[in-house]
C-alpha positions as CSV (number, residue, x, y, z in Angstrom):
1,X,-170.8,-53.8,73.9
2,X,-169.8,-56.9,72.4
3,X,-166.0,-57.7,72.4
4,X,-163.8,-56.4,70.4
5,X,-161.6,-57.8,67.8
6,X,-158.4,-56.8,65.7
7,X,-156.1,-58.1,63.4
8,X,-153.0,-55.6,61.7
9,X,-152.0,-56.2,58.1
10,X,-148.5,-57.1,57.4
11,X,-148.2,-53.0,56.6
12,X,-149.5,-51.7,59.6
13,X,-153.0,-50.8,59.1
14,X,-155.1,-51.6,61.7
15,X,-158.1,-53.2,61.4
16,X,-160.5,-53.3,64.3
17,X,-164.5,-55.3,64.4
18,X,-167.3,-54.6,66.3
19,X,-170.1,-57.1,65.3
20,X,-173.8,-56.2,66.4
21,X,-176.6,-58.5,64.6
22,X,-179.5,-56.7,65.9
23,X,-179.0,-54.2,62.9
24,X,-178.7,-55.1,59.2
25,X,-176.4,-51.9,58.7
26,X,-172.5,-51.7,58.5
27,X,-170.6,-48.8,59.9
28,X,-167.6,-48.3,57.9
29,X,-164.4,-46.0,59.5
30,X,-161.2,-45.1,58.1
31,X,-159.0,-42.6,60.3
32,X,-155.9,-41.4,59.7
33,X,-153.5,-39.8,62.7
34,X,-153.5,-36.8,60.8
35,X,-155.0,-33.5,61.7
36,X,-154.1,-29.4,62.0
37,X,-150.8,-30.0,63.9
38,X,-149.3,-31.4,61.2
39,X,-149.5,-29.0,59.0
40,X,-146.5,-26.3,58.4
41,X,-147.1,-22.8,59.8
42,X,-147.1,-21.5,56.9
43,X,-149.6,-24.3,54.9
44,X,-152.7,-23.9,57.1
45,X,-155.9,-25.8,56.6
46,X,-154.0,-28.5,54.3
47,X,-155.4,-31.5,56.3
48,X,-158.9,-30.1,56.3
49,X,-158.3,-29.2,52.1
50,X,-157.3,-32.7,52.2
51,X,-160.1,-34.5,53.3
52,X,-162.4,-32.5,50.7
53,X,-160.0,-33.5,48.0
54,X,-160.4,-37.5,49.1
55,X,-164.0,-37.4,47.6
56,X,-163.1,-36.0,44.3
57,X,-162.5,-39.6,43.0
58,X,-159.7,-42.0,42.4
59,X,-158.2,-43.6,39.4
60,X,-160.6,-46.9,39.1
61,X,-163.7,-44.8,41.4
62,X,-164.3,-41.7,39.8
63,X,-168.0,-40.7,41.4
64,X,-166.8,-41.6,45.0
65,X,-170.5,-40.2,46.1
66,X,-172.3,-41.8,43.3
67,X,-170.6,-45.3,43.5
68,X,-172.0,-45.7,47.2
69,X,-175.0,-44.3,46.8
70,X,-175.9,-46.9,44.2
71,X,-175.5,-49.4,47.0
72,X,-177.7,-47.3,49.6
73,X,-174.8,-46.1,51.5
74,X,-174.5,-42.4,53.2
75,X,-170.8,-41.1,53.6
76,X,-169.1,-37.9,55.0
77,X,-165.9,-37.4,57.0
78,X,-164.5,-34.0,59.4
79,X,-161.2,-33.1,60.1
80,X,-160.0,-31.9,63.4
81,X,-156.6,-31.0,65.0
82,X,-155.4,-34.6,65.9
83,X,-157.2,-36.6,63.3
84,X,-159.3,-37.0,60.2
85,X,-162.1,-39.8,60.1
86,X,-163.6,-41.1,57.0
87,X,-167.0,-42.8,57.6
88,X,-169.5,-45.1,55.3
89,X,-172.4,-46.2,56.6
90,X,-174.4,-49.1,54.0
91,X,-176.4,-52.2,54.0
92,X,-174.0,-54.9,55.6
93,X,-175.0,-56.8,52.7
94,X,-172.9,-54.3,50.4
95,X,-170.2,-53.9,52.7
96,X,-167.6,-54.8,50.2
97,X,-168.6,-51.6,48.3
98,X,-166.8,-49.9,51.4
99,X,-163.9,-51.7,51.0
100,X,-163.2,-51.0,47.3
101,X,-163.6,-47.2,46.8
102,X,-162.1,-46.5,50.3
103,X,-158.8,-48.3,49.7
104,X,-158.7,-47.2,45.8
105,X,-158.7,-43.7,47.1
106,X,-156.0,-44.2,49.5
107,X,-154.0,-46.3,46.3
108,X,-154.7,-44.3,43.7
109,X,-156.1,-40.6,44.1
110,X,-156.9,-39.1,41.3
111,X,-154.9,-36.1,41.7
112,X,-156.8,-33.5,39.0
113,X,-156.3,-29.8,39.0
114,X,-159.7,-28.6,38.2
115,X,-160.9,-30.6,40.8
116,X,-158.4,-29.7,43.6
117,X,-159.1,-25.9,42.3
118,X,-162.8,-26.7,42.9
119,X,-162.5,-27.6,46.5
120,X,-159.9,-25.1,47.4
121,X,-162.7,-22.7,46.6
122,X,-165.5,-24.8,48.7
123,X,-162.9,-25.0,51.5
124,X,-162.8,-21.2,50.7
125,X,-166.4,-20.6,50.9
126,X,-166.7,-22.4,54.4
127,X,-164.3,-20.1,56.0
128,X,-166.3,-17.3,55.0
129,X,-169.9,-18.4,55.8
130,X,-168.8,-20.0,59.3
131,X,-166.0,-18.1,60.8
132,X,-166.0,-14.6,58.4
133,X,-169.5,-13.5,58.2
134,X,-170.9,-15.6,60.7
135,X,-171.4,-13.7,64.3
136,X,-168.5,-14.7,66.5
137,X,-167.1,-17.1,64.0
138,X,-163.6,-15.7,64.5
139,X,-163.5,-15.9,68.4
140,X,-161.3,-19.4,68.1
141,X,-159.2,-17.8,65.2
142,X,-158.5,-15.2,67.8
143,X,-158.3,-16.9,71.1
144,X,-156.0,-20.2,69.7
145,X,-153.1,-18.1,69.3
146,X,-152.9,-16.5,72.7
147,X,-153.1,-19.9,74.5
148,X,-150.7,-21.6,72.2
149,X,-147.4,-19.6,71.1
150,X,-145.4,-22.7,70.0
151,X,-148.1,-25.4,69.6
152,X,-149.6,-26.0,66.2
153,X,-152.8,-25.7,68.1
154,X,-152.9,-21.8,67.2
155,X,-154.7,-22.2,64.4
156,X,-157.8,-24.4,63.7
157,X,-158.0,-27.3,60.7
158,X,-160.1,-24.2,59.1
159,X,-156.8,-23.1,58.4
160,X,-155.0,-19.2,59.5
161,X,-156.4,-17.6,56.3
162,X,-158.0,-17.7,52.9
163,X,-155.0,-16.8,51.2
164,X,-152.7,-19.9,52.8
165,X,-155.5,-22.3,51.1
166,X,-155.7,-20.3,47.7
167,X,-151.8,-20.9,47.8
168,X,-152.5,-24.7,47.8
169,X,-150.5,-26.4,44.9
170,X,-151.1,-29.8,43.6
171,X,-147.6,-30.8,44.3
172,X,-147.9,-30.0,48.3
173,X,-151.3,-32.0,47.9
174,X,-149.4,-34.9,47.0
175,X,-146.6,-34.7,48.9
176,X,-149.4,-34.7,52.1
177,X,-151.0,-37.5,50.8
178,X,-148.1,-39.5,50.7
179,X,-146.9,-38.6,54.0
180,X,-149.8,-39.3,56.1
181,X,-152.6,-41.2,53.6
182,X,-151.3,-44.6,54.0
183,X,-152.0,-48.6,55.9
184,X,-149.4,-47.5,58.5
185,X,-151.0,-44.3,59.6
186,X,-154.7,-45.4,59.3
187,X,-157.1,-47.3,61.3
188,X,-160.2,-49.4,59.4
189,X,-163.1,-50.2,62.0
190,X,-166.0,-51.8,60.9
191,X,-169.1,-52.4,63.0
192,X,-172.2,-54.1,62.3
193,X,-173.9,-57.0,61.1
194,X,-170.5,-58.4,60.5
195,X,-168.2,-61.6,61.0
196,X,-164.9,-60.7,62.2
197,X,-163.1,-62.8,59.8
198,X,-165.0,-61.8,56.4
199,X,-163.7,-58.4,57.4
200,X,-160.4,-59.8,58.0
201,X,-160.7,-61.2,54.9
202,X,-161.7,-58.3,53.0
203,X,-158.9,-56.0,54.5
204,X,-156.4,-58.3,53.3
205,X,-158.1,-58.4,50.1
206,X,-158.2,-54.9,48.9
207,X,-155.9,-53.1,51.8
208,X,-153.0,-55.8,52.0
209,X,-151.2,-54.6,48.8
210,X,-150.7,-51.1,49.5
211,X,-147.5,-50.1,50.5
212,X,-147.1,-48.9,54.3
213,X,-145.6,-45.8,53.7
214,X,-143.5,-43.5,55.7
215,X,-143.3,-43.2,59.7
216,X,-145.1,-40.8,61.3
217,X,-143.0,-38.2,63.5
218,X,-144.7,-36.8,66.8
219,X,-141.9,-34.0,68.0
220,X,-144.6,-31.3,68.1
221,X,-143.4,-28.3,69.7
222,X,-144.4,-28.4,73.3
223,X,-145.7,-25.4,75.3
224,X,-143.8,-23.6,78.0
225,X,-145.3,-23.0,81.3
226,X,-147.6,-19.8,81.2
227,X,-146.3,-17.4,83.7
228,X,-147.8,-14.0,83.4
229,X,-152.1,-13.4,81.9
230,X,-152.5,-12.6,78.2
231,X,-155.5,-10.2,77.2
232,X,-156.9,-9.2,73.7
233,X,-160.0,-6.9,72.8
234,X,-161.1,-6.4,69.8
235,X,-164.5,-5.2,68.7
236,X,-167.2,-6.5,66.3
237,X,-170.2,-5.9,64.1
238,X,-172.2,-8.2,66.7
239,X,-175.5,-8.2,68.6
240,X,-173.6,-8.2,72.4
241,X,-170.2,-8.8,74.3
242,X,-168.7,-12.0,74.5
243,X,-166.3,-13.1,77.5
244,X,-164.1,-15.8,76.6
245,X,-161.2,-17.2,79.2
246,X,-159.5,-20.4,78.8
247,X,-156.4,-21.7,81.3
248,X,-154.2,-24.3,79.4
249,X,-154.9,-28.0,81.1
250,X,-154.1,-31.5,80.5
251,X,-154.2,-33.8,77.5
252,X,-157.5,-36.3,76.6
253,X,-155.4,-39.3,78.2
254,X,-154.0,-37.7,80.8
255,X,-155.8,-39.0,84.3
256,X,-157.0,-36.0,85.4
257,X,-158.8,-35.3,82.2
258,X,-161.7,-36.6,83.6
259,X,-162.0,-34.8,86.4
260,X,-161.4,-31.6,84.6
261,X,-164.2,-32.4,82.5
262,X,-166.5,-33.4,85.6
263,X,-165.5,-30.0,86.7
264,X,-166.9,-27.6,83.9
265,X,-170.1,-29.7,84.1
266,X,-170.0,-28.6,88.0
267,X,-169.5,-24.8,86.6
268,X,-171.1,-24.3,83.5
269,X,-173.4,-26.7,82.1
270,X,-176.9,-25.8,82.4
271,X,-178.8,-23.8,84.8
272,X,-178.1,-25.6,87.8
273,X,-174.5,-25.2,87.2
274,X,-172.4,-23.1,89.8
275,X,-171.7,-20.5,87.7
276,X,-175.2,-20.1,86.6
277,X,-176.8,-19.7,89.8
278,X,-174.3,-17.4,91.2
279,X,-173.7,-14.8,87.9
280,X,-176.3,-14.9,86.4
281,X,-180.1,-16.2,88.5
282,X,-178.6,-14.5,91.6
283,X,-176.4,-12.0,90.7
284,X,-177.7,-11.1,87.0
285,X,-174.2,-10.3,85.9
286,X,-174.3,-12.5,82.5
287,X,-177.4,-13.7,80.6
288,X,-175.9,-17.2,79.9
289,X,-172.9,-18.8,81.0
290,X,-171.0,-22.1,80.1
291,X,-167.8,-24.0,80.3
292,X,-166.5,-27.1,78.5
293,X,-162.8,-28.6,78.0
294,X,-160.9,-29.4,74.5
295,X,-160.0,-33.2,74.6
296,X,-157.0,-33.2,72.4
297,X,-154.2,-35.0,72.1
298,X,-151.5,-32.9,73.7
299,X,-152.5,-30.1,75.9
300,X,-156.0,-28.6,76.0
301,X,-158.1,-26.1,77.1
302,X,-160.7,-25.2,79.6
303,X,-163.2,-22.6,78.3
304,X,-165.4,-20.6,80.0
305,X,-167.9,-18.1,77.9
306,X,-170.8,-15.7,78.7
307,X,-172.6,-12.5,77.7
308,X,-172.6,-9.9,80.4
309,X,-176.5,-8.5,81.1
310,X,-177.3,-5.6,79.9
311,X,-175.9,-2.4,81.9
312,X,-172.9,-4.6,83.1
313,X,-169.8,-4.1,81.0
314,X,-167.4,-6.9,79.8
315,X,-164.4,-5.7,82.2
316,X,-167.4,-5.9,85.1
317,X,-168.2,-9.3,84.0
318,X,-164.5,-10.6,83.7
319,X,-163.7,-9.1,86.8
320,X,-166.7,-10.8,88.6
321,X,-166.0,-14.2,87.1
322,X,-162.0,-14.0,87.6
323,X,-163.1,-13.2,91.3
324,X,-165.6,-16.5,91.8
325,X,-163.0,-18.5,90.2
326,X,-160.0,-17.5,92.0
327,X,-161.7,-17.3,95.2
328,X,-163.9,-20.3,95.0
329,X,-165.3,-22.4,98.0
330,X,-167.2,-25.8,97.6
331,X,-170.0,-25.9,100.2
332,X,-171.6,-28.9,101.7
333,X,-173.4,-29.6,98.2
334,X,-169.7,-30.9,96.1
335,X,-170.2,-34.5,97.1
336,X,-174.1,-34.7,95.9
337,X,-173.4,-32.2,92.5
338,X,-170.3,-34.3,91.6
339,X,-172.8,-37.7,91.5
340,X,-174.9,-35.5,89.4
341,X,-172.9,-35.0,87.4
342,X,-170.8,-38.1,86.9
343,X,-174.3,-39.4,86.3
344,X,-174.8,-37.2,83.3
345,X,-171.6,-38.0,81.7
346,X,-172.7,-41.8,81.9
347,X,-175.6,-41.3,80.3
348,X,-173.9,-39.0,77.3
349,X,-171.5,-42.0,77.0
350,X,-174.4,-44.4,76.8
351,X,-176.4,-42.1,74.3
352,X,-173.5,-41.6,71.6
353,X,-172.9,-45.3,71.7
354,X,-176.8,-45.9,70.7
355,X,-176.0,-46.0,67.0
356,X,-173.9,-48.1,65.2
357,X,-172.1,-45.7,63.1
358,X,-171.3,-43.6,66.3
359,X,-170.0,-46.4,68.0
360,X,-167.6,-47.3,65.0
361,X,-166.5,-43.7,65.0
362,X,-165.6,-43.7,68.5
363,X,-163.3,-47.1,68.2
364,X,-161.8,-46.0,65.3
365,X,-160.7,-41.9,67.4
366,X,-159.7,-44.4,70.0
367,X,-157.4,-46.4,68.3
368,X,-156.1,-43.6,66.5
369,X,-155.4,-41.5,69.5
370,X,-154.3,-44.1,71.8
371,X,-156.2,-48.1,72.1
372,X,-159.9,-48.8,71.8
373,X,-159.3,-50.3,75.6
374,X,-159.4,-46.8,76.9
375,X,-162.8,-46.7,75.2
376,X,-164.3,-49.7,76.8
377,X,-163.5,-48.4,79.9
378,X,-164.5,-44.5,79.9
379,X,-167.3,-44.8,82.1
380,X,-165.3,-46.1,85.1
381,X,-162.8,-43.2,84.7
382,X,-165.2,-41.0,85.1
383,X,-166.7,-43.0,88.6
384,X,-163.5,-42.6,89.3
385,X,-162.9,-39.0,89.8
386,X,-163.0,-37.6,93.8
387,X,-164.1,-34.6,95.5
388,X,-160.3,-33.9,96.6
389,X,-159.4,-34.2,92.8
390,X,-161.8,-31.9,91.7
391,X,-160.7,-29.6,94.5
392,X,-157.0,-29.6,93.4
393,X,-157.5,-29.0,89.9
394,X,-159.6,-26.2,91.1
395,X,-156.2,-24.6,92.9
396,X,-154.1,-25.8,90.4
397,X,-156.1,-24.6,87.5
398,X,-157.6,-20.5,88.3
399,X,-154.8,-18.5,88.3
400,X,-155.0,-14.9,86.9
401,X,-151.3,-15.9,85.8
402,X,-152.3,-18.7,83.7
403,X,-155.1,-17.0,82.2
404,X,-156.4,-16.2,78.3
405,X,-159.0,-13.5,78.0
406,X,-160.6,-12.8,74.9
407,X,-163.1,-9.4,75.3
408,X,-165.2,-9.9,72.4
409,X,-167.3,-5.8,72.4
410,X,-170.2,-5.8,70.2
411,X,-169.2,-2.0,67.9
């Protein structure tokens, strides 16, 4: 990747380039450090409500959608618990198209109630198809809360309910926008067949006059140390059981993140995973098996999921699982499987950095999380990691104690 440069306006946005000439395209990112765990306990889903809201138009734009597309550009954004990413991807020719609408929106919303009532009901709509009606949609809803008591991480940017988004008044819309939608919580990167200073130039142009707005606060409430296992059934209109157990682990910047995510690759991704070959091609305990980690800002979680085989019930399958975990032994293989797959998670890194628009995306959830730096440098980390680390984190981390299980029964 070519070097990166920055340059931060005199009110704190930061503006980051990434030129590549071998494309005529321009990635466009906006992010601001705004996400689920912001929100009050009581106003869920306000930061994902928000980003729907952002493409309703502002004051001098009022087709958001329809002013880009005239210039050939494409445009979405998500919303997840740490942050939420706006993203324009155009002709580099028409870059300054980008520039206008984006900072018009953040200036000067235009804050309508038909159209706020309008995506209150989409936002509405999408909590019913995917986590309502949709077959194990809720499992997150469910599981969040038992891992996190204090942590605004108990609910999802979905939100805790349909009703906390109907709820949603146009003056608490504001008052979020304000808080978090401004230069000094935001980070522009722009990548592409670009010239570092025309994009300095245009940031200063049609970002410099905004006002920075007010500091952002990070006291979230912090988690105590888990001392005794938490357990919930429930049961479901579903085609089969669903195990899901999660221990609480370390944060995305943390050092040993990488090693914990090494370390569900060794368990539970894809067939030649440990996990795999023991519960379910040799044992036949579980028809499918995986594990992954939650990089997020403050504390995550590792997961581990699987459907028991048919005769075996869930409290069999849990049982069997706890009892690999807990009692785990790396044979002679660790040193060769680890390579594997560090290996793998090099050439992940290398494949979501192929396009340009992923690549801008990337710089601009670095920045906003920490530095792009830590970017540049994620491979490395990942080399990094040691058969002794993976070993302690396996100690330190499978404890029935410490444990969340979720017994998902099929009615």
């Amino acid at each position: 990747m070519t070097p990166i440069q920055r340059h931060t306006l005199d009110n704190g946005l930061r503006v980051i380039v990434h030129e590549d000439h071998t494309t005529p395209l321009a990635a466009f990112n906006v992010a601001y450090d705004v996400g689920s765990r912001d929100e009050h306990p009581d106003c869920t889903g306000l930061a994902h409500l928000m980003e729907h809201f952002m493409f309703t138009g502002s004051v001098n734009v009022p087709e958001f959608d329809k002013a880009l597309q005239q210039v050939g550009a494409v445009n979405n954004a998500y919303t997840s618990q740490d942050l939420t990413n706006y993203y324009i991807l155009l002709p580099a020719n028409n870059l300054e198209t980008a520039f206008w609408v984006d900072s018009d929106r953040m200036l000067k919303l235009a804050c309508r109630q038909e159209s706020l009532d309008i995506q209150k009901q989409v936002v509405i709509e999408e909590f019913k198809e995917s986590y309502l009606n949709h077959p194990y949609g809720d499992v997150l809803i469910l599981f969040n809360p038992m891992v996190y008591k204090t942590h605004p991480y108990q609910w999802l940017p979905i939100g805790k309910s349909i009703e906390t988004i109907a709820e949603v008044d146009m003056d608490t819309v504001c008052e979020f926008q304000h808080r978090f939608y401004h230069p000094g919580n935001a980070v522009l990167v722009v990548a592409g067949d670009v010239h570092a200073d025309q994009v300095f130039a245009l940031a200063e142009k049609w970002f410099g006059d905004i006002p920075a707005g007010p500091a952002k606060g990070k006291n979230y409430p912090q988690e105590q140390p888990q001392t005794e296992a938490r357990r919930l059934t429930v049961h479901r209109d579903v085609p089969s059981d669903l195990l899901f157990k999660g221990w609480r682990m370390c944060d995305r910047l943390h050092p040993d993140f990488y090693a914990f995510d090494l370390l569900s690759d060794l368990l539970g991704t894809g067939q030649s995973s440990y996990l795999y070959k023991t519960l379910v091609t040799e044992k036949h305990l579980f028809t499918d098996i995986s594990a992954a980690v939650t990089g997020t800002a403050d504390e995550g979680v590792f997961q581990i999921n699987g459907r028991p085989a048919e005769g075996v019930t869930i409290e069999a399958a849990d049982e069997a699982l706890s009892d690999y975990l807990y009692h785990f032994q790396y044979d002679g293989q660790l040193s060769h499987d680890l390579q594997k797959v560090q290996n793998a998670a090099e050439s992940i890194l290398l494949y979501n950095n192929i396009k340009i628009d992923d690549r801008a995306t990337n710089l601009a959830v670095w920045e906003t999380l920490d530095h792009v730096e830590r970017f540049l440098d994620e491979r490395q980390r990942y080399f990094d990691v040691t058969e002794d680390q993976i070993c302690r984190l396996t100690r330190e981390l499978f404890t029935e104690e410490k444990s969340c299980t979720l017994l998902y029964k099929a009615l």
